[in-house]
C-alpha positions as CSV (number, residue, x, y, z in Angstrom):
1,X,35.9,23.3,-116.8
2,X,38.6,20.3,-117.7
3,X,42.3,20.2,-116.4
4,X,44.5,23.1,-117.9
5,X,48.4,24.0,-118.1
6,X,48.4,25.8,-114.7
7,X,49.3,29.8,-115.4
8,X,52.7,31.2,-114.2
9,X,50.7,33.0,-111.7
10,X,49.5,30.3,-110.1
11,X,52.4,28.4,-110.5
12,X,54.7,31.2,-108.6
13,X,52.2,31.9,-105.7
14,X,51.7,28.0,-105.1
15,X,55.7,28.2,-105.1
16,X,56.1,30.6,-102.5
17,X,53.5,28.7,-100.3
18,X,55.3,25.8,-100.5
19,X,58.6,27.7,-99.4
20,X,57.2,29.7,-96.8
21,X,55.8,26.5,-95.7
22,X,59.3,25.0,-94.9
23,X,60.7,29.2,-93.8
24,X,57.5,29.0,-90.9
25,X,58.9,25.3,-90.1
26,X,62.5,26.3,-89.0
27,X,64.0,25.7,-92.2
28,X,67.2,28.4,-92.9
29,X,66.4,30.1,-96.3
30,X,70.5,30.1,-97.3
31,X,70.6,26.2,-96.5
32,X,71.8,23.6,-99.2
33,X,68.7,22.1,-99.9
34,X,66.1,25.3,-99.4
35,X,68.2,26.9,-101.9
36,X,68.5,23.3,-104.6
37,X,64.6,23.6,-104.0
38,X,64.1,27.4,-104.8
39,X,65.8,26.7,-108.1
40,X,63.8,23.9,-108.8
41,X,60.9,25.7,-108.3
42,X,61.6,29.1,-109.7
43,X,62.7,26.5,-112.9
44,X,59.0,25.0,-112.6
45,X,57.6,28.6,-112.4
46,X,59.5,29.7,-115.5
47,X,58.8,26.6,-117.9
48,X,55.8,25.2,-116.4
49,X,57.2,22.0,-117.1
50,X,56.3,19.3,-114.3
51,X,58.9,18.0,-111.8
52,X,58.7,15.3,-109.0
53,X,61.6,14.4,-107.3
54,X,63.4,14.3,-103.7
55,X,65.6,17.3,-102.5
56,X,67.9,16.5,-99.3
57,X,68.0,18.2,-96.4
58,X,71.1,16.7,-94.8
59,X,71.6,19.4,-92.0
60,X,68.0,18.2,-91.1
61,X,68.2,14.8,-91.4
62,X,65.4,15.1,-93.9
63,X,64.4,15.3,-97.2
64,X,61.7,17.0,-99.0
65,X,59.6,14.6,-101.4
66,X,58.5,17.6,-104.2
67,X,55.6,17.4,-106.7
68,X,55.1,20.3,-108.9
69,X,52.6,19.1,-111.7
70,X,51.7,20.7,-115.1
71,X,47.9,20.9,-114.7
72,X,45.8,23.0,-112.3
73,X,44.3,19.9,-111.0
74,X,46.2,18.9,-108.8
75,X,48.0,21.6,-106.3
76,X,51.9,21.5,-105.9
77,X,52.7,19.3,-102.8
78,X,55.3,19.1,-100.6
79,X,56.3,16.4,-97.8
80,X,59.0,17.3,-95.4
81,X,60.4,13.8,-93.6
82,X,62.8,12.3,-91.6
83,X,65.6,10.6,-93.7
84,X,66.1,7.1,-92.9
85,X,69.1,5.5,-92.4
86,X,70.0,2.4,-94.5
87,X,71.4,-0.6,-92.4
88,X,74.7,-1.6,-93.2
């Protein structure tokens, strides 16, 4: 069994981990960057075409470092950190 397109299924339920991931952590469902990040992924779910990329979270001081890839081996990943400040 070799790598394979993911299916929308598991696309979608992989999805809605990853947001109820950051709904269990304190994150507000209607802020900016949960709902930039919902689009990205309901995008991802609809095309299955891959998407890796950085989503702020500026009323958290944070951003979320996203990787939702094509094939089903390798899950959809997620990485919630501290933004850092650049020195002026």
């Amino acid at each position: 069994m070799g790598k394979r397109d993911k299916t929308k299924e598991e696309r979608l339920k992989e999805g809605v981990s990853l947001l109820m991931q950051l709904k269990n952590g304190g994150v507000r469902g209607n802020s900016l960057g949960f709902l930039v990040l919902k689009q990205k992924i309901s995008d991802w779910v609809d095309n299955g075409e891959p998407w890796d990329g950085t989503v702020p979270f500026d009323e958290y001081g944070r951003e979320a470092i996203v990787s939702l890839p094509k094939y089903n081996n390798k899950a959809a990943g997620l990485n919630f950190k501290v933004r850092t400040i650049p020195e002026e």
